[in-house]
Residue, then its C-alpha position, 0 to 999 in steps of 0.5 A: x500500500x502506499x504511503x500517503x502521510x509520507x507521500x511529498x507531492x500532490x496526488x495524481x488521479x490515479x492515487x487519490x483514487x487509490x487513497x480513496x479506495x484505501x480508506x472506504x475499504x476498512x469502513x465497509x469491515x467496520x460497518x459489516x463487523x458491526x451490523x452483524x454485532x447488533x443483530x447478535x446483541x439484538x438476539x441476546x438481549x444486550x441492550x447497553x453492548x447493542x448501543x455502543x455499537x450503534x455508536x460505532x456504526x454511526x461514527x463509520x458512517x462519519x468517516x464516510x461522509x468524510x472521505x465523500x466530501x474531501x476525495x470524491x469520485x473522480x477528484x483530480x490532484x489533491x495537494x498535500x495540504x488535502x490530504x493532511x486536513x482529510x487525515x487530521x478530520x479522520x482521527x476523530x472519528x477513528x478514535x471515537x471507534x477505538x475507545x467504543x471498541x475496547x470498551x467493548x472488548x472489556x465486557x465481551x467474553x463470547x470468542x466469536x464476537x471477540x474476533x470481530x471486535x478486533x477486526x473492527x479495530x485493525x480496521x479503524x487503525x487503517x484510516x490515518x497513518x498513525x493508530x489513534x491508541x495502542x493495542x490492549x495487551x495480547x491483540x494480535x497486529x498483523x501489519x495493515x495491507x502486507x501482501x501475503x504470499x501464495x500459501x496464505x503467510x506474510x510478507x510474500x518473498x520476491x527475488x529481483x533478478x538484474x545485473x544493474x545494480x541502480x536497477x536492483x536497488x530502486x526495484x527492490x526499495x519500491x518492493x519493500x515499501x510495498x510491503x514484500x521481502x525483496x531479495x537480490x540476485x545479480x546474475x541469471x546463474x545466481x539467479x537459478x541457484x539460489x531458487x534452487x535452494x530456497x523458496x521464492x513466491x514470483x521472480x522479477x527478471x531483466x531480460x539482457x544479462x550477460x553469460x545467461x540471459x533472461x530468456x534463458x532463465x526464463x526457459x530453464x525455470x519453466x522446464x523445472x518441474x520443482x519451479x514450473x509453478x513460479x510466477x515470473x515478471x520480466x521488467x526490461x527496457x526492452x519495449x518492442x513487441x517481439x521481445x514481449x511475445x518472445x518471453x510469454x511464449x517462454x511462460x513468462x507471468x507479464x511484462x513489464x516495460x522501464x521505466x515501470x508504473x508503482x501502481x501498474x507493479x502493485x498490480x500485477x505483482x498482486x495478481x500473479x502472486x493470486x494466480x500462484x495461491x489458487x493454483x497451489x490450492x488447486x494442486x493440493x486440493x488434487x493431491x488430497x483427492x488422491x489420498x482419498x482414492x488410495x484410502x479407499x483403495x486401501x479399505x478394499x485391500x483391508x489396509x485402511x487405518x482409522x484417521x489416516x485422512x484427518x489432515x484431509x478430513x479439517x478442510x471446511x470444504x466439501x472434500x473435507x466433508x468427503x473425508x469425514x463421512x469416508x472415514x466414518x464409512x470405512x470404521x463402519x465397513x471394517x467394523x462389519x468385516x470383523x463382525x463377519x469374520x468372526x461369525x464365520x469362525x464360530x461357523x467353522x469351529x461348528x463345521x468342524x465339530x459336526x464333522x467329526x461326529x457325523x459319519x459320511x458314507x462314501x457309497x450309497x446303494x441303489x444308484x443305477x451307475x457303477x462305481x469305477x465306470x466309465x459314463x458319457x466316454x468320459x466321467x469315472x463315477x466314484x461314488x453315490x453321494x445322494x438321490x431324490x425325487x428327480x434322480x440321483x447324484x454322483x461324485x465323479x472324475x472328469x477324466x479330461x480335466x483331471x478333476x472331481x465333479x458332481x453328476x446329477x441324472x434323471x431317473x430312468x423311469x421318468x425319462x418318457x415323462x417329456x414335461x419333467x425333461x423340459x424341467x430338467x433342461x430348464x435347470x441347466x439355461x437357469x442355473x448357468x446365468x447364477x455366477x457366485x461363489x455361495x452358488x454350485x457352478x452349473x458346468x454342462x447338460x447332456x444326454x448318453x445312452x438314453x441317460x439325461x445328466x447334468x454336470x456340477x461342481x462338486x463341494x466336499x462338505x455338510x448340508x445345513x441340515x447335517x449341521x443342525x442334526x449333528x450341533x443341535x441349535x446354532x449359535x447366532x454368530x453361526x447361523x448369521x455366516x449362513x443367512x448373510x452368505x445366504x442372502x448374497x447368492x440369492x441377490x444374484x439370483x434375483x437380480x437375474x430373474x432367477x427364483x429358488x423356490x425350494x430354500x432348505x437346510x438339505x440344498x445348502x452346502x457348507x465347505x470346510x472353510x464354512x463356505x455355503x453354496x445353494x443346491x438345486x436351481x433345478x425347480x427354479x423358475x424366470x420370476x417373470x416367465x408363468x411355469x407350464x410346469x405347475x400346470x400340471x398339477x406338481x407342487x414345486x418346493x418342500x411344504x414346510x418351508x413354503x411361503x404361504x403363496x406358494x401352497x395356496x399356488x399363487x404366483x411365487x416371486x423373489x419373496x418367496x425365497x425371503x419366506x423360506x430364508x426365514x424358516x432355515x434361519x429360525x431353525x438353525x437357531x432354535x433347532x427345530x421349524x416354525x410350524x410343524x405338524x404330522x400331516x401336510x393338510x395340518x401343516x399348511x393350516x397352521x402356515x396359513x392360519x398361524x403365527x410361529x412362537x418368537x425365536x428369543x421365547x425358546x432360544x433367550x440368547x438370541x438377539x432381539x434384532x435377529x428374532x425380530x428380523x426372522x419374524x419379519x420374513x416370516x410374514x404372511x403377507x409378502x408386502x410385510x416381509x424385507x422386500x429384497x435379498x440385497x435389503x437383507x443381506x444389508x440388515x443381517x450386517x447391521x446385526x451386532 
């Protein structure tokens, strides 16, 4: 800022302006400080406070009036005479704000109002050169109008490179008057150097310097990665248009031509030193971004560590916030992820356990296939491993891959039946467009010697409803691994239009790792498509795990599979099913007439949310179950 009361001259145009515009500036803080002061007081009931700062407000509108009468818009030169009355009138006013402003700060205890009161009076100390009063004791006092440097701090550092040495004394007086740290450098070679070793907020650069000119310092700064980023004013007596062109091209900020214009310096000093801040905080607000993509990066990898973005997370903008609620999120999500881990390790303990007092037979009779033959030219059946209403199921060798799968046939007697053919074809086109790993892998469909079969992963381990027989009631950490493994293979499912309709414990296969996969799409059905299937009169499902629609053969949805959910889920924690009876005419009586006795009333340890969740699914009325697999898949995580 310039120096009025030390200024010798009359005042051009352009500096009264300026003055002018020097002076109404802290009027506008004070007059805003203190209006927003007065509508506190007004808030509060500070009847005495609100009246002395509407003696403040009144003695700024004073200093208004003032700089109105004597520096008007568009005055032309003001003597110095002028300018010394419009300063001596000034301090009246500005020492009435002072004393009103430190009687306030005497009874203002509240933090916020404090601040303001205090930028209130840097403000009035800006009217005249002198303050009118010292500073109360501790008041911070940054000097008035210093220009800052591009990261915020005081005074901004400038390095004036000429090889004059008139011309790096006048340029760097003028620079300090201004209120920047000048320093000096006499050459371009010692030019670079000394950027290379400290830090500079903008460079001024004579263009004609021996051994290294500034077309060349120029060039070299810009190429830097460590020194693209500053801000470089080339002053030169050099006026012609292709030296200007020459050194914008090179990155050059602005030029300036000598002899130079204060004011015209001032300006573009300020503007680039600006340019220079934004950009600065544009390449940090960047560089945080990234820490925000490598936080979550690291919560996929289960890296991720609580408060390592809470630099990040102290912005007031809305990355800040970003960081806020992703840190929040990520405690949330590794929070559940130990939650998970654990309910599966008590899953596992069971598995193992049951395991051991369950026998597996390695054979079962009565399959129509040989143990040791060769099937289809290229499957070695190894062993029975289970039979149905459909047909039967081996364990095999595929002699091509080398590797174990699972065979499932129809029964021979019933290859005639065409419809229960179709049912059988219609498993494979289902079950293949399921991807999960909670889900048996359908590999291939095929027909040999008469024989229709169907080729499947093969898992090595218990049904649910081994687990249950060989353990009894589970435990909840337990039967939440089911249920949450459960609810994500049926998400896929669903989300490929493909519904289950026969959820049990016996088509639900854990792994010795505790890794469930869902059995037998093989009676599944397009949730949208209408079954010809059921026309005939079959009853698709187990009746004890029925949604009530399904018995009374209305159409069957997505919901469905929720209802049946909630059946293996109540008896994997109590031990036993919601409705029992020893008829399936009695059975389905009490499903559709029935409410089944809470979880918690025969098993007390099991949380209440979990027991009200299962209630829940076992409504009667699909619109009051969980309305999708994802949605709870979402509330078994939540569960403690």
């Amino acid at each position: 800022m310039t120096d009025f009361a030390a200024f010798a001259g009359p005042l051009t145009p352009e500096l009264a302006s300026e003055l002018r515009h020097e002076l109404r500036t802290p009027v506008n803080h004070i007059v805003g400080y203190a209006e927003m002061l007065i509508e506190d007081a007004e808030d509060a009931g500070a009847t005495e406070r609100k009246g002395m700062l509407d003696e403040t407000l009144t003695a700024a509108r004073e200093v208004l009036t003032i700089i109105n009468q004597m520096l008007p818009p568009g005055v032309a030169t003001i003597g110095r005479e002028a300018v010394d009355g419009l300063f001596e009138r000034l301090r009246t006013p500005q020492g009435k704000i002072v004393h009103l402003v430190d009687g306030l700060l005497a009874t203002v205890t509240d933090d916020s109002a404090v601040q303001d009161l205090h930028k209130i009076r840097r403000a009035a100390q800006r009217l005249v050169p002198a303050p009118a009063a010292p500073a109360p004791a501790g008041t911070p006092q940054p000097a008035a109008g210093l220009p800052s440097t591009a990261d915020g701090s005081t005074p901004a550092r400038l390095l004036v490179v000429d090889d004059d040495t008139g011309n790096r004394d006048v340029l760097r007086r003028r620079l300090e008057r201004e209120g920047y740290q000048a320093e000096c450098a006499e050459n371009g070679r010692q030019a670079l150097d000394r950027i290379a070793a400290e830090r500079f907020d903008l460079v001024l650069l004579d263009v004609l310097m021996p051994e290294l000119d500034g077309y060349e310092v120029l060039t070299r700064l810009k190429e830097a990665p460590a020194t693209r980023d500053i801000p470089v004013i080339v002053i030169s007596a050099l006026d012609d248009m292709p030296s200007i062109v020459r050194c914008i091209e090179r990155g050059a900020e602005d030029y300036l031509t000598k002899p130079f214009d204060p004011i015209l310096l001032r300006a573009r000093i300020s503007a680039s030193l600006e340019k220079k801040r934004l950009h600065d905080l544009e390449l940090e607000f960047i560089r945080q971004v990234g820490r925000v993509t490598e936080a979550a990066t690291a919560v996929e990898d289960g890296t991720y560590r609580s408060g390592t973005l809470d630099d990040v997370a102290a912005r007031g903008d809305a990355l800040g916030r970003l960081a806020r609620v992703f840190d929040g999120m990520a405690a949330e999500v590794q929070a559940r992820e130990r939650r998970l881990k654990d309910r599966l390790r008590e899953l596992r303990a069971d598995i193992g356990i049951a395991r051991t007092s369950h026998e597996m037979p390695a054979v079962l009779d009565g399959g129509a296939l040989e143990l040791g033959h060769h099937f289809a030219e290229r499957y070695e059946i190894v062993a029975m491993i289970g039979t149905g209403g459909m047909g039967t199921v081996y364990r095999a060798r595929d002699l091509e891959l080398d590797e174990e799968v699972a065979i499932k046939t129809l029964r021979p007697e019933l290859m005639m039946d065409e419809t229960l053919l179709e049912r059988f074809k219609s498993e494979i086109r289902l079950a293949r467009r399921i991807s999960h790993r909670n889900v048996v892998r359908t590999h291939d469909f095929g027909e040999w010697r008469g024989v229709s079969y169907l080729t499947m992963e093969y898992v090595e381990g218990l049904t649910v409803r081994d687990l249950i027989q060989a353990r009894g009631p589970l435990q909840a950490p337990s039967a939440l691994a089911i249920a949450t493994q459960l609810a994500e293979s049926l998400t896929v499912a669903h989300e490929q239009g493909v519904v289950h309709r026969d959820i049990k414990p016996q088509n639900l296969l854990l792994d010795a790792n505790g890794v469930l996969k869902v059995m037998d799409f093989g009676i599944a059905r397009l949730a949208e498509s209408t079954s010809a299937l059921t026309v005939a009169g079959l009853i698709i499902g187990t009746p004890a795990y029925m949604a009530p629609e399904q018995l009374l053969a209305e159409t069957a949805d997505a919901r469905s599979d929720l209802y049946a959910m909630g059946v293996v889920l109540y008896e994997c924690l109590t031990g036993q099913l919601p409705f029992d009876a020893p008829t399936p005419v009695s059975l389905v009586a009490k499903v559709l007439s029935e409410d089944p006795t809470p979880p918690t009333s025969l098993t007390p340890d099991i949380p209440p949310a979990l027991s009200a969740l299962v209630l829940r699914l076992l409504a009667k009325r699909p619109e009051d179950r969980v309305q999708s697999a994802s949605e709870l898949a979402g509330l078994l995580r939540q569960i403690g």
